[in-house]
SERO-4910 file (N, C-alpha, C, O; in steps of 0.05 Angstrom, whole numbers):
BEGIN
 pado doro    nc1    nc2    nc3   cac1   cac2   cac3    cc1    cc2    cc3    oc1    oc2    oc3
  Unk    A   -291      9    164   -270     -1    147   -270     15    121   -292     21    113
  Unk    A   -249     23    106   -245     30     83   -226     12     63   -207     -4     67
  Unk    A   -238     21     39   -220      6     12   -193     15      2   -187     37     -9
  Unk    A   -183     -2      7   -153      4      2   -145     -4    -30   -154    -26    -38
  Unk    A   -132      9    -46   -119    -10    -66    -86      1    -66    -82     25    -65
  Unk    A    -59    -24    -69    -46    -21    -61    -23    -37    -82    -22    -59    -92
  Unk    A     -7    -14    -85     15    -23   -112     41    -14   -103     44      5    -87
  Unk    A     63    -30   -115     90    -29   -114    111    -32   -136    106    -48   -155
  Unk    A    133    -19   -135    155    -24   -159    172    -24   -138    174     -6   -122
  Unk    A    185    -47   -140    216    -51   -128    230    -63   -144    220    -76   -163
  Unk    A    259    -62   -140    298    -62   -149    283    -92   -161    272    -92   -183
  Unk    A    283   -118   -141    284   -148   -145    257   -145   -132    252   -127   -117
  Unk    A    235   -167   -139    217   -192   -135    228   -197   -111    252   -202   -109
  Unk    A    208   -196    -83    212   -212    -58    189   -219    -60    173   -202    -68
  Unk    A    179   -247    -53    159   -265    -45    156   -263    -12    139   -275      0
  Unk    A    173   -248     -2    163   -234     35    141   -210     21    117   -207     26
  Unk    A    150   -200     10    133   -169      8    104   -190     -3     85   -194     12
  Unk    A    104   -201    -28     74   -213    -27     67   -225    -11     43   -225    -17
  Unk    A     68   -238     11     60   -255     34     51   -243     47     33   -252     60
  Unk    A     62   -213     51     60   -190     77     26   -177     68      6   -175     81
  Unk    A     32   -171     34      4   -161     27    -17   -181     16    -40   -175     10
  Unk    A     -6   -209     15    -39   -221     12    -48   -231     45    -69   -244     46
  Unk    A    -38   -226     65    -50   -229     89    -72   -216     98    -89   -225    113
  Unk    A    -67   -180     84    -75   -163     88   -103   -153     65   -123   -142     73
  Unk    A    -97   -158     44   -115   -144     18   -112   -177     -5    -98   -198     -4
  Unk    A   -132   -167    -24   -134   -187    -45   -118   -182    -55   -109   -160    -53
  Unk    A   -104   -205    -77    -87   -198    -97   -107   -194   -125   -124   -208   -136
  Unk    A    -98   -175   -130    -98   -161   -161    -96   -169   -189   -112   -183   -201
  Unk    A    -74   -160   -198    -47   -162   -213    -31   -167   -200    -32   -172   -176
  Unk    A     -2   -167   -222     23   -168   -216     40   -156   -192     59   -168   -182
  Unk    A     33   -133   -184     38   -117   -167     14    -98   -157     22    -75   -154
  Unk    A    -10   -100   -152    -27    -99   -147    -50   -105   -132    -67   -118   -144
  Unk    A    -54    -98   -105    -71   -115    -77    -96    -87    -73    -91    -63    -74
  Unk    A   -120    -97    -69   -139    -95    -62   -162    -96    -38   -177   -116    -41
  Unk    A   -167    -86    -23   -190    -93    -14   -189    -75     14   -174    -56     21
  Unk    A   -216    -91     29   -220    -72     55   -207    -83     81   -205   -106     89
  Unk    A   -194    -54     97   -183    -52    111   -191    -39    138   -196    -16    132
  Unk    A   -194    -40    161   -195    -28    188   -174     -9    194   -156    -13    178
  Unk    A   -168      7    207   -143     27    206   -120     11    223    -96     13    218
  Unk    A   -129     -1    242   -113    -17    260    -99    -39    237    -76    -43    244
  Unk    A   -103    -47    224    -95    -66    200    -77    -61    180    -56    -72    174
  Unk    A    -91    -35    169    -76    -15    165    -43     -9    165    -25     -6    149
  Unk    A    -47     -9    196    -22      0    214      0    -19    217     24    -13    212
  Unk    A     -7    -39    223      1    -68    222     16    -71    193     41    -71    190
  Unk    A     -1    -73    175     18    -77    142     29    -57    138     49    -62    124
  Unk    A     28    -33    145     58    -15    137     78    -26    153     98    -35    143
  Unk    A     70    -28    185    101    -36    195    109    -58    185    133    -59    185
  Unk    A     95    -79    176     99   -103    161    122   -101    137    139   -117    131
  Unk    A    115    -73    125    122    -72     96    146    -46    106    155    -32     88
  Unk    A    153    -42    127    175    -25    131    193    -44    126    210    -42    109
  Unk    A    189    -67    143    211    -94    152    221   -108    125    242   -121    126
  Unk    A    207   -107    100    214   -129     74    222   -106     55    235   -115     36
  Unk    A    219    -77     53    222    -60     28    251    -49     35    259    -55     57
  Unk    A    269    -32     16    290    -22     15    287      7     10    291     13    -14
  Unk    A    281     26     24    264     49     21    279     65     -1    264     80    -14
  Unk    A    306     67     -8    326     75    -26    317     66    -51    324     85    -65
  Unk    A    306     52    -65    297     37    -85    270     25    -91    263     17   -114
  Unk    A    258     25    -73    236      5    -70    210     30    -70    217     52    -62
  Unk    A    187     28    -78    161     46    -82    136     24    -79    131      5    -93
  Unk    A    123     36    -56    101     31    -46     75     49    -49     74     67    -31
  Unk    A     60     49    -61     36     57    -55      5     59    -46     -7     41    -58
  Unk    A     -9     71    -33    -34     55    -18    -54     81    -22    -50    104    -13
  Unk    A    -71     74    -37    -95     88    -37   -120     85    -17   -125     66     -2
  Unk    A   -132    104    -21   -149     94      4   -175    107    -12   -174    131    -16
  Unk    A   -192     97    -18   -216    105    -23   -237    110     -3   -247     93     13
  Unk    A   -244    140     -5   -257    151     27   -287    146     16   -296    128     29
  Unk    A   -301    153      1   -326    155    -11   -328    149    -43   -308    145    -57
  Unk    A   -349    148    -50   -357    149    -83   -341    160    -98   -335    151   -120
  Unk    A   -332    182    -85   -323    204   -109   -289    221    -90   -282    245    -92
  Unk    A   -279    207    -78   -258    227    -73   -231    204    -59   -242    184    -49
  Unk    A   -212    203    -57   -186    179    -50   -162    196    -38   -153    215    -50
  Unk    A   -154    188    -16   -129    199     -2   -107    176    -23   -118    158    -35
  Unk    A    -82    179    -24    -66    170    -37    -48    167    -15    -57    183      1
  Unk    A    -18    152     -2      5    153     14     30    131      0     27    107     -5
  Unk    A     43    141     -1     64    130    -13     90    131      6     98    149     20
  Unk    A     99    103      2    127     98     20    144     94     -1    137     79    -20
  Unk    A    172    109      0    178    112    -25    209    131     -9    210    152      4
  Unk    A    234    110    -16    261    123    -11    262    138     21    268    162     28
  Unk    A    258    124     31    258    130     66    242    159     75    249    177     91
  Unk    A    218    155     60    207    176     70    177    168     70    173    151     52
  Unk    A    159    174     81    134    160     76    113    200     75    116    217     93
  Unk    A    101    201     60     77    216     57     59    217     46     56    202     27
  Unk    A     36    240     53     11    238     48      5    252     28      9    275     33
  Unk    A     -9    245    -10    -14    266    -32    -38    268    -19    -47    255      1
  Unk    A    -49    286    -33    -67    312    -41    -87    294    -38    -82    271    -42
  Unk    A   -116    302    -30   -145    289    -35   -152    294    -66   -150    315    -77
  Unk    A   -159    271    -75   -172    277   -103   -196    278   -110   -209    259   -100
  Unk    A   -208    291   -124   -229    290   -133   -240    278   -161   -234    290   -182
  Unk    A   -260    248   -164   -261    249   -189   -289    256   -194   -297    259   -218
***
């Protein structure tokens, strides 16, 4: 399992999109979910979060913390979904 932390800015407030991600991760903040994930689970809350977001407007993001020191980033964001850069901190 790996640690996910997972943020959004959308147009309007839907209370589907929070329901979809406190099933999945802790809540945070305001727009802000947390916690560990299986990849199969994973998989599951994106398609989850394809079905409630408006990809034209709406910004999704999911970090993925691989180790101590380094985080894949993926962002769904205006009908396109991809993968940033590995970081190093």
């Amino acid at each position: 399992m790996s640690f996910y932390f997972m943020m959004w800015e959308k147009k309007e407030y839907k209370r589907c999109l929070f329901k979809v991600c406190k099933k999945y991760l802790s809540y945070f903040q305001k727009s802000v979910f947390r916690g560990e994930m299986s990849p199969s689970k994973l998989i599951k809350l994106k398609a989850k979060l394809e079905k409630v977001i408006d990809k034209r407007v709406d910004f999704i993001c999911i970090i993925k913390l691989m180790n101590d020191g380094v985080f894949g980033e993926e962002v769904l964001e205006n009908g396109k979904m991809g993968n940033g850069e590995s970081l190093i901190l």
